[in-house]
C-alpha positions in Angstrom: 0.4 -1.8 -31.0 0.6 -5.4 -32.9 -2.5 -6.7 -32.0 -0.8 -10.3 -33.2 1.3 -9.8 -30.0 -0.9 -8.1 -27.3 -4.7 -9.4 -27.1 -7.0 -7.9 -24.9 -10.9 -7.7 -24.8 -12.8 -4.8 -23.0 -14.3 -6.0 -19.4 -18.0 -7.0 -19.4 -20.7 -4.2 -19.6 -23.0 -6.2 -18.3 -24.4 -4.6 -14.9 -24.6 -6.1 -11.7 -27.5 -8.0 -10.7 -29.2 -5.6 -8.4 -32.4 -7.9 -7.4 -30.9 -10.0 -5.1 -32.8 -13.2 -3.9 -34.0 -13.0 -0.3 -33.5 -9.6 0.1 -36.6 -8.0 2.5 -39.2 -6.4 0.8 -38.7 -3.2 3.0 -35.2 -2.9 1.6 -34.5 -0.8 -0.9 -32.4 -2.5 -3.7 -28.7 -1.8 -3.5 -27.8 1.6 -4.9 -23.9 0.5 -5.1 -21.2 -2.1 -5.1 -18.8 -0.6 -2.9 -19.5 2.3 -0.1 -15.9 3.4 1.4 -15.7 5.2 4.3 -12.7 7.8 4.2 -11.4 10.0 1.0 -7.6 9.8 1.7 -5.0 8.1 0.0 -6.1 4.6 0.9 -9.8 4.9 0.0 -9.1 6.9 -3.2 -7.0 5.1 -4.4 -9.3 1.8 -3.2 -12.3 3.6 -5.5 -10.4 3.9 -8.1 -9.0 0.5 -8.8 -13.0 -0.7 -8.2 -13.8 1.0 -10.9 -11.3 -0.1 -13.7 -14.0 -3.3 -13.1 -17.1 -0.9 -13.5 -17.6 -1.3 -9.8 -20.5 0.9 -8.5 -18.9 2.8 -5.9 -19.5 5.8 -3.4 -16.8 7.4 -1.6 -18.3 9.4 2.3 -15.5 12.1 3.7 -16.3 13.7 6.6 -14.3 16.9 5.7 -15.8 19.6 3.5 -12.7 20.7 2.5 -8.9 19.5 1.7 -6.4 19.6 4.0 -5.1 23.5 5.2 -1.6 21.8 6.0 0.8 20.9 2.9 2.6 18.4 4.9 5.6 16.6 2.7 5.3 13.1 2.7 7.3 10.5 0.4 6.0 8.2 -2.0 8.7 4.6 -1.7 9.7 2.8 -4.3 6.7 0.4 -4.9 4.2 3.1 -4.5 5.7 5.2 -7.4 5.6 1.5 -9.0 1.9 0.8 -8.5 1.2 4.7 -9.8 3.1 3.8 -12.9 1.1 1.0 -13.8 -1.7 2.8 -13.6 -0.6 5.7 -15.6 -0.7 8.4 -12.5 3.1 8.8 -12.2 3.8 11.6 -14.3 0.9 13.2 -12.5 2.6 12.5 -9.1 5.7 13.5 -10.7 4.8 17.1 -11.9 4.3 18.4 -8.2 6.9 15.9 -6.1 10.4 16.6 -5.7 13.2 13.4 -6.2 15.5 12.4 -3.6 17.7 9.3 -3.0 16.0 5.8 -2.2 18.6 6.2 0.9 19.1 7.2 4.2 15.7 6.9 6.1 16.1 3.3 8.0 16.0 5.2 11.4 17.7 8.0 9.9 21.1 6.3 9.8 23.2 8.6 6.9 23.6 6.0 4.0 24.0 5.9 0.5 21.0 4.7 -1.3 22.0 1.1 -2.9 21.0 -0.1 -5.9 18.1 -1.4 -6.4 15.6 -3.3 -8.8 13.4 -0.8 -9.8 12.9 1.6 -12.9 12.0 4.0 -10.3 14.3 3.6 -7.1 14.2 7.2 -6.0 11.9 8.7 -3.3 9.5 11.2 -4.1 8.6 13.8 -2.1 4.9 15.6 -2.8 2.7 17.0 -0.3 -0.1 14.8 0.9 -2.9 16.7 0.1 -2.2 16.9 -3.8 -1.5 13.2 -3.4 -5.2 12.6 -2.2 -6.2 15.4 -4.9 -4.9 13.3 -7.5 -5.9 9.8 -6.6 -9.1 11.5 -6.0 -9.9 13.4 -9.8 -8.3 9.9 -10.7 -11.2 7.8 -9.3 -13.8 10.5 -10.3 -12.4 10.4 -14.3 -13.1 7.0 -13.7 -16.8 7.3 -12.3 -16.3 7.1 -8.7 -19.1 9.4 -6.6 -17.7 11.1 -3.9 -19.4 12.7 -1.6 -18.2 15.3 0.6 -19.2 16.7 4.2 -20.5 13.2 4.9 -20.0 11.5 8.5 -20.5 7.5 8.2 -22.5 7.3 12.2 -23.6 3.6 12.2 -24.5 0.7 9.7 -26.2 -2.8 9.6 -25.2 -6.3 8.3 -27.0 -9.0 6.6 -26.2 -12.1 4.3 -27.0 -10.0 0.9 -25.2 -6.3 1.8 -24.8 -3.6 4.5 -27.2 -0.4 5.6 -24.8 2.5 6.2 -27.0 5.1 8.0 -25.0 9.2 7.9 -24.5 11.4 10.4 -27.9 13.2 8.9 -29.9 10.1 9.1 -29.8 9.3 5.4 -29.2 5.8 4.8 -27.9 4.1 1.9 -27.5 0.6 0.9 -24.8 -1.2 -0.6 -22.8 -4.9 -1.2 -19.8 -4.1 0.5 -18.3 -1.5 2.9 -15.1 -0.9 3.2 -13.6 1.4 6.6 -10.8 3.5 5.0 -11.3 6.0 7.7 -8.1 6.1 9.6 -6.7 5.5 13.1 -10.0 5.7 15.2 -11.8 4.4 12.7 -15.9 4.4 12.9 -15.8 1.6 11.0 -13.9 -0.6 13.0 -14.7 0.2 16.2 -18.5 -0.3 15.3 -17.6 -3.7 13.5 -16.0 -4.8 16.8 -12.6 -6.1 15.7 -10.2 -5.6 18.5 -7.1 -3.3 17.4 -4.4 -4.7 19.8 -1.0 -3.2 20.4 0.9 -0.9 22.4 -0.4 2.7 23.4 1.6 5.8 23.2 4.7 6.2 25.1 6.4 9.0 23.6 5.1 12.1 22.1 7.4 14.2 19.2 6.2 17.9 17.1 6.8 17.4 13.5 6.4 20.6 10.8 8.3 22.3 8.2 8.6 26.3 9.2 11.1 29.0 8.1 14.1 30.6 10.4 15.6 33.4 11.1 19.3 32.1 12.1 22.4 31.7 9.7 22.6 28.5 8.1 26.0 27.7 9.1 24.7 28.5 13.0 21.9 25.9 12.4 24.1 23.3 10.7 27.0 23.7 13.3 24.3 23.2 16.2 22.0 20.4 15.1 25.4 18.5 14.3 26.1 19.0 18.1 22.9 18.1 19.3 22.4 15.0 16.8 25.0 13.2 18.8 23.1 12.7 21.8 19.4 13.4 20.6 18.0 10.9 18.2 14.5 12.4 17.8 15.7 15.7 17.1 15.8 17.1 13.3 16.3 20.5 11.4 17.1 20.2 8.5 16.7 22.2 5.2 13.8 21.0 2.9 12.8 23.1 -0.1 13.4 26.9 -0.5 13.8 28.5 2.5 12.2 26.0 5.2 13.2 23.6 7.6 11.6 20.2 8.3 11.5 20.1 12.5 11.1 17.1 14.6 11.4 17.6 18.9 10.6 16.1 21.6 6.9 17.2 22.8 7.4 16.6 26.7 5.7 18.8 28.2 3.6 20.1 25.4 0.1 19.8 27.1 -3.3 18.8 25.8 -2.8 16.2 22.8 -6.2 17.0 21.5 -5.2 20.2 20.6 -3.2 20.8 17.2 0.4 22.2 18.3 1.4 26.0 18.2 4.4 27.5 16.8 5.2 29.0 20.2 5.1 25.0 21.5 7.8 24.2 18.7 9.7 27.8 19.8 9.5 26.5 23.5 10.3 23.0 23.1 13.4 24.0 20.7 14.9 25.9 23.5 14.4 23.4 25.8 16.6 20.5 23.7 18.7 23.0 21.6 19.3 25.9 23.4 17.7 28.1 20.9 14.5 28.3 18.9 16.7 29.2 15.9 14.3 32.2 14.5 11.3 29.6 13.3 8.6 31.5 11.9 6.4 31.5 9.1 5.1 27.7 9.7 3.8 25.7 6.4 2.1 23.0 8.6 2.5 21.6 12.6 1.6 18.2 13.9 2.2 16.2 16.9 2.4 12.3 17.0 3.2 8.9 18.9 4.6 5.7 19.2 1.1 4.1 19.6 1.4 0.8 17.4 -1.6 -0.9 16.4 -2.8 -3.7 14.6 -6.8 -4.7 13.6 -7.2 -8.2 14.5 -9.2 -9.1 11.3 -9.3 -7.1 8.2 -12.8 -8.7 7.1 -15.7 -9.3 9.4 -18.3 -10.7 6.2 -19.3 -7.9 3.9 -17.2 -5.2 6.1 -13.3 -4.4 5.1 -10.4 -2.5 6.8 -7.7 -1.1 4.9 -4.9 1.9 5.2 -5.0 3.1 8.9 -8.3 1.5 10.2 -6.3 -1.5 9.9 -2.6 -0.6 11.2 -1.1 2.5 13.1 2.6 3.0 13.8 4.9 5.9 14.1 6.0 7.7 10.7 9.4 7.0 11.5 10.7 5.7 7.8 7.5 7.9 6.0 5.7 4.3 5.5 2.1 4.5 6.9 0.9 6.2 3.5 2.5 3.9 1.3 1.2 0.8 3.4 -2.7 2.2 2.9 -2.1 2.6 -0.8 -0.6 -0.9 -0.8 -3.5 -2.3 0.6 -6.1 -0.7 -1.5 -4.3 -2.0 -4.8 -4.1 -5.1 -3.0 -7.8 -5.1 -2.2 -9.2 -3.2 -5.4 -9.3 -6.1 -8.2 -10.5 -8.8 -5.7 -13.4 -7.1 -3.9 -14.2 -5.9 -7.3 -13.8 -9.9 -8.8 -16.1 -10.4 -5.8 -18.1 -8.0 -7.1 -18.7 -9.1 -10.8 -19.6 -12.3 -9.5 -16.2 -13.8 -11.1 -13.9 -14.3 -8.0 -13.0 -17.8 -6.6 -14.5 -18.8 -3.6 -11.4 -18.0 -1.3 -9.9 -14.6 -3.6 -10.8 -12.1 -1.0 -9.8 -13.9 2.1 -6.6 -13.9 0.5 -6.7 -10.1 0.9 -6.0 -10.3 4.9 -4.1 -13.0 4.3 -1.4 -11.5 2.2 -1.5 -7.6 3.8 -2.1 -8.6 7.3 1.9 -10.2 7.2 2.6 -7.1 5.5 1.3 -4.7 8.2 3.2 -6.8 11.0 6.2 -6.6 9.4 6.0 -2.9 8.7 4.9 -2.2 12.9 7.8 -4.2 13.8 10.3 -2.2 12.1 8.8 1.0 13.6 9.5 0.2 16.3 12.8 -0.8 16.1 13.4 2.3 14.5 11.7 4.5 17.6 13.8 2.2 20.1 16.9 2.9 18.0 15.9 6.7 18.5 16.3 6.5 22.0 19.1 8.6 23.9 19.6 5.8 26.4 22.8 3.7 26.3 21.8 0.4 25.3 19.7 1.5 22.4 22.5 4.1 21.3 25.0 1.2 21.4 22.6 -1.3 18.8 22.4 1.9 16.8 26.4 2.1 16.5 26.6 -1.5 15.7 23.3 -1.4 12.7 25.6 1.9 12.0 28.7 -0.1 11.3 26.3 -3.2 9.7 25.1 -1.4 6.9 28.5 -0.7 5.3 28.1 -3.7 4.4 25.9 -3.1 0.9 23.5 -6.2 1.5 22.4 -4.9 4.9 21.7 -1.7 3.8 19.9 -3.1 0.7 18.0 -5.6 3.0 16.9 -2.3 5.4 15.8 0.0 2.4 14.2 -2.7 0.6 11.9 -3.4 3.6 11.4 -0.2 4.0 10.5 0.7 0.4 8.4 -2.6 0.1 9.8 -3.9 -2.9 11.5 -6.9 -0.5 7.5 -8.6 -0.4 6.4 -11.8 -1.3 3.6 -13.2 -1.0 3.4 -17.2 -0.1 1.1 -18.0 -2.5 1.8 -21.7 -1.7 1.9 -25.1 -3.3 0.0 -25.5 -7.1 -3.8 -27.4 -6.6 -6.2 -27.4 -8.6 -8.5 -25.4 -10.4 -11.5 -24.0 -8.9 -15.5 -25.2 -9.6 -16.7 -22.8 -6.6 -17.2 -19.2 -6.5 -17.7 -16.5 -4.3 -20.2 -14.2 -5.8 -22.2 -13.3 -2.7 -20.7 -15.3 -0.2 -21.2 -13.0 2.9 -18.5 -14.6 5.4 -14.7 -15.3 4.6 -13.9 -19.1 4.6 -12.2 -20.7 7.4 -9.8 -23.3 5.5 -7.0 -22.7 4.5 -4.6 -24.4 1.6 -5.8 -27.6 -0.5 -9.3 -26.4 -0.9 -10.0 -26.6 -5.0 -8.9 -22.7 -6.1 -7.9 -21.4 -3.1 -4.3 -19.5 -3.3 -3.0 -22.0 -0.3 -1.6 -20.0 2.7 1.5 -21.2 4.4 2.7 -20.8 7.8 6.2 -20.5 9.2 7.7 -19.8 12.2 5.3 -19.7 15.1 1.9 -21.8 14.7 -0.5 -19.6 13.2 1.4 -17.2 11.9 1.7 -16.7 8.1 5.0 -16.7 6.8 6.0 -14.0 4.4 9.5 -14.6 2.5 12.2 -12.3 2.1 15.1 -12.6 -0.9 18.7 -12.5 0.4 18.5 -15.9 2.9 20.2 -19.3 2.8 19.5 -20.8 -0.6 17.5 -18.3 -2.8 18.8 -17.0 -5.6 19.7 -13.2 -5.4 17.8 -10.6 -6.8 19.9 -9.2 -9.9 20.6 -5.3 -9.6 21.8 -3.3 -11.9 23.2 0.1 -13.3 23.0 3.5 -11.2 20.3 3.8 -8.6 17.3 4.7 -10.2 17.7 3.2 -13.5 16.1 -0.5 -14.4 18.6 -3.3 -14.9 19.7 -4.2 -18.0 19.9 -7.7 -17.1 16.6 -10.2 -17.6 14.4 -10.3 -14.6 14.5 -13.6 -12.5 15.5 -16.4 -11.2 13.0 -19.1 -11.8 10.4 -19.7 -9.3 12.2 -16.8 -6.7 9.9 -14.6 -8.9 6.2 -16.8 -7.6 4.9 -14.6 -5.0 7.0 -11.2 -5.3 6.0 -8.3 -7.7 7.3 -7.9 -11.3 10.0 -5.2 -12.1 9.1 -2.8 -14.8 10.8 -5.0 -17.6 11.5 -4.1 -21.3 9.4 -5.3 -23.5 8.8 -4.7 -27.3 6.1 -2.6 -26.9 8.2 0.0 -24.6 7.6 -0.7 -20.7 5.6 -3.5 -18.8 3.8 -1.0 -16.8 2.0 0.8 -19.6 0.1 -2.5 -19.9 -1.2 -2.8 -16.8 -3.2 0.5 -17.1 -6.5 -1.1 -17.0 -6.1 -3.3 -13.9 -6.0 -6.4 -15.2 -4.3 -9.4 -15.5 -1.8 -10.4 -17.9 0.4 -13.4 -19.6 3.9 -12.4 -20.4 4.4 -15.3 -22.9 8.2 -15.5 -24.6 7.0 -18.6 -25.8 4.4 -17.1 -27.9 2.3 -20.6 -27.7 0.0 -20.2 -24.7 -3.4 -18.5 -24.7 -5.3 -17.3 -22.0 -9.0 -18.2 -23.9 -11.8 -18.0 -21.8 -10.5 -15.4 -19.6 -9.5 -12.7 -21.9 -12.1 -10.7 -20.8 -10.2 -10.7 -17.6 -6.5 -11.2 -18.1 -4.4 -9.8 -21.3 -1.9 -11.7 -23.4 1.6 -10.1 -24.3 3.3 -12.6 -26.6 7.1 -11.6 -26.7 10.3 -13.6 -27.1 12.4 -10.5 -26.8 11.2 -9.3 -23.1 13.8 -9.5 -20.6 12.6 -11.9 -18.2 14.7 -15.6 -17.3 11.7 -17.1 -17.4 9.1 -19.3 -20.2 6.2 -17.2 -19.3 4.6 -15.3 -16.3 1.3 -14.9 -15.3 0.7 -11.8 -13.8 -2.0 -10.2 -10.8 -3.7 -7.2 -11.4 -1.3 -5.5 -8.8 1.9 -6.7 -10.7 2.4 -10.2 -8.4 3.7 -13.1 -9.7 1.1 -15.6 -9.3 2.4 -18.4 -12.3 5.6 -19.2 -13.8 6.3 -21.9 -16.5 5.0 -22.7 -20.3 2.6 -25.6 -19.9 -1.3 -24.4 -21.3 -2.8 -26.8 -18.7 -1.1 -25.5 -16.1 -1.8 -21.9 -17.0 -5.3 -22.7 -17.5 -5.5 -24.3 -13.4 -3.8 -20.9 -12.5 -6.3 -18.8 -14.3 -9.3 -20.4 -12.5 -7.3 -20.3 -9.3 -7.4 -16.3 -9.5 -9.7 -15.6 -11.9 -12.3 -17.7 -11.8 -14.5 -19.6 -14.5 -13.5 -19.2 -17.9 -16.6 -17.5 -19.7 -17.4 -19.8 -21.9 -17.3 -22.4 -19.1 
């Protein structure tokens, strides 16, 4: 690589300052950064962006073991794009199976449209070597993680948190983070309310083997599909069949289902239990739809499903944790490194918070689009009819995918002379305040505003080649880039995404006359007039986001402190 064209300087080695002043003298001094509760997708994936920032972290499962059940799930669009950028993709891809970016917005049958991705393809890999991955992934990186561990209470103060175990041990640490799922410990100790609607309907999911002639199944499911929208059997992999019933009837919901209960409930709706046997996994889920009120309550975070629950109609939940934790990872660790602006880690809540909404309302309506009653059947012909048209069925599968999100990153201010460092409690302003990434609202008071491509006066996102491929065409327009993440562009050094391995931040300069100075420890410099982008220059997050645009070194340097703090030679 042409070190005259991409700069970059190791991150500090420096260690964290572990005696911290006021801190009791019956406390122990902090043994780690970071404590997260829960070892699945979310919180592997959470430890292993910490450390890229030499973040001391500990990871506490409960389970001793992995998962028994090889349940399929898919990996969208901008998950496959965050693993790229941090090299794990070919991993992912070794064991996952490709499908068509297409089809899944409440299983209407469409073509997959084009879109703006190197990777616009669904993957389909079964969880648990998902978590396996992310999980050797954080370890290779120096993560600890401990297994056979219950989280059973913990304790707040101004300088870090007391997590006590289900075995009494307690451990200190600077942060904890609750990445342990729907009922979540975490949360419900921490008090934040997780409002929403409770379960209304109950559906069996799995993926089993049968005994009846494919034609028989095919000719049958096509009969019953008119009339039943949460019915499926259909042919995934060699030899099996991925099932979703109805589970009314099916009694105690504490209990994992039985093959007998799919065997029953098939005969019930279809008229025959078509031969299942041989089961690969069984589950049994709701409509329940669920949002944490606050994702931070002072040193204490929520992310993946402590945070949000909604049906897996459209195979998002997954996907939304792993967003969040690659939203979360390089600002808790800035916090961390005593480096972030004052405001950087409200901004976590503030930008995935929108995200989550927007995700549980198009659960549900997806499920109300499932219904067999008149009214939602007649919506579903209409949407059915809609997405011929190839902008609505973009619009849908982009939404779905999560490569349609932007974040409002607000008006330009300027540059920050507060930090965070310790600062226990998220602030309480919002926009204006020296540094902070200034947080819009739209629509109804109070509610953030996230903006969407495709409406009345934005330029269009530029697509290109078949589906799957990355555009030939130069990434933009202008300032409709601010906000929304960065396509895996061309540039001379091969892809975009190979340089964003490391986590960090980076200048894409085509002028090849900025610097980023005083925060190369921090951000990296690409200098390339060749790299097909519409724009001067770009100044990119550590999770790929557009957060500057334009070819001014003053202006750069007021965006730098904005999200990464004091140069450090300031």
């Amino acid at each position: 690589m042409d070190s005259s064209q991409f700069t970059t300087e190791p991150s500090s080695n420096d260690t964290v300052e572990r005696d911290i002043p006021g801190l009791h003298a019956e406390r122990a001094p902090d043994v780690f950064d970071v404590i997260i509760a829960g070892c699945g997708p979310t919180g592997a994936m959470l430890a292993a962006e910490l450390r890229l920032h030499e973040v001391r972290v500990l990871v506490l499962e409960q389970e001793t073991e992995p998962a028994s059940f090889t349940r399929i799930v898919g990996l969208h669009v901008r998950s496959l794009e965050l693993m790229a950028m941090r090299g794990l993709l070919d991993r992912m891809l070794e064991h996952g199976r490709r499908r068509p970016a297409g089809g899944f917005f409440a299983a209407i049958p469409k073509p997959a449209p084009e879109l703006d991705s190197a990777h616009a393809y669904l993957l389909g890999i079964p969880q648990p070597i998902v978590v396996r991955l992310l999980e050797a992934h954080a370890i290779e990186l120096g993560a600890q993680v401990r297994h056979g561990l219950a989280l059973a209470g913990f304790e707040r103060d101004e300088e870090g948190v007391t997590v006590e175990l289900a075995d009494g041990e307690r451990l200190r640490s600077r942060y904890l983070v609750g990445c342990d799922g729907g009922r979540s410990t975490v949360r419900k100790l921490l008090g934040v309310g997780f409002h929403g609607e409770p379960s209304r309907t109950e559906t069996l999911m799995g993926e089993m083997e049968a005994g009846a002639p494919p034609g028989e199944i095919a000719a049958k499911v096509g009969e019953i599909g008119k009339t039943q929208r949460r019915f499926r059997f259909q042919p995934f992999g060699e030899g099996g069949y991925g099932v979703v019933v109805p589970a009314a009837g099916v009694g105690d919901r504490a209990r994992p289902p039985a093959l007998e209960d799919f065997k029953r409930q098939l005969r019930a709706v279809a008229g025959t239990d078509f031969g299942v046997h041989s089961p690969r996994w069984l589950s049994r889920f709701g409509d329940a739809t669920r949002l944490a009120e606050r994702y931070r309550v002072g040193r204490v975070l929520l992310a993946g499903d402590a945070a949000h629950v909604h049906p897996p109609i459209g195979g998002q939940g997954l996907n939304l944790g792993v967003q969040d934790a690659f939203n979360l990872g390089w600002k808790l660790a800035a916090q961390a490194r005593g480096w972030a602006p004052a405001t950087l880690l409200d901004t976590y809540e503030a930008e995935r918070r929108p995200v989550a909404e927007d995700v549980l309302d198009n659960t549900r309506a997806q499920m109300e689009l499932s219904s067999a009653e008149p009214g939602p059947r007649a919506v579903r012909r209409l949407l059915t009819e809609l997405m011929d048209f190839d902008e609505v069925n973009r619009h849908l599968i982009e939404k779905i995918t999560a490569i349609d999100i932007r974040y409002d990153l607000g008006e330009a201010c300027e540059p920050s002379n507060e930090h965070g460092g310790e600062a226990g409690e998220p602030s309480n302003e919002h926009g204006g305040e020296a540094g902070e990434p200034r947080k819009q609202h739209g629509g109804e008071a109070g509610e953030p505003r996230k903006q969407h491509g495709g409406e009345a006066g934005e330029p269009r996102k530029q697509h290109g080649g078949e589906a799957g491929e990355p555009s030939n065409q130069r990434c933009g327009a202008g300032t409709d880039l601010l906000g929304r993440r960065l396509r895996d562009i061309e540039v001379r050094q091969g892809r975009l995404y190979d340089l964003l391995h490391r986590g960090r931040g980076l200048l894409l300069d085509r002028t090849e006359r900025l610097s980023v100075g005083g925060w190369s420890d921090r951000v990296d410099r690409l200098a390339d007039p060749t790299a097909a982008l519409e724009v001067p220059c770009v100044l990119l997050r550590p999770d790929g986001h557009v957060a500057w645009i334009g070819e001014d070194q003053r202006d750069l340097e007021d965006h730098l402190c904005r999200w990464f703090g004091r140069p450090a030679d300031y």
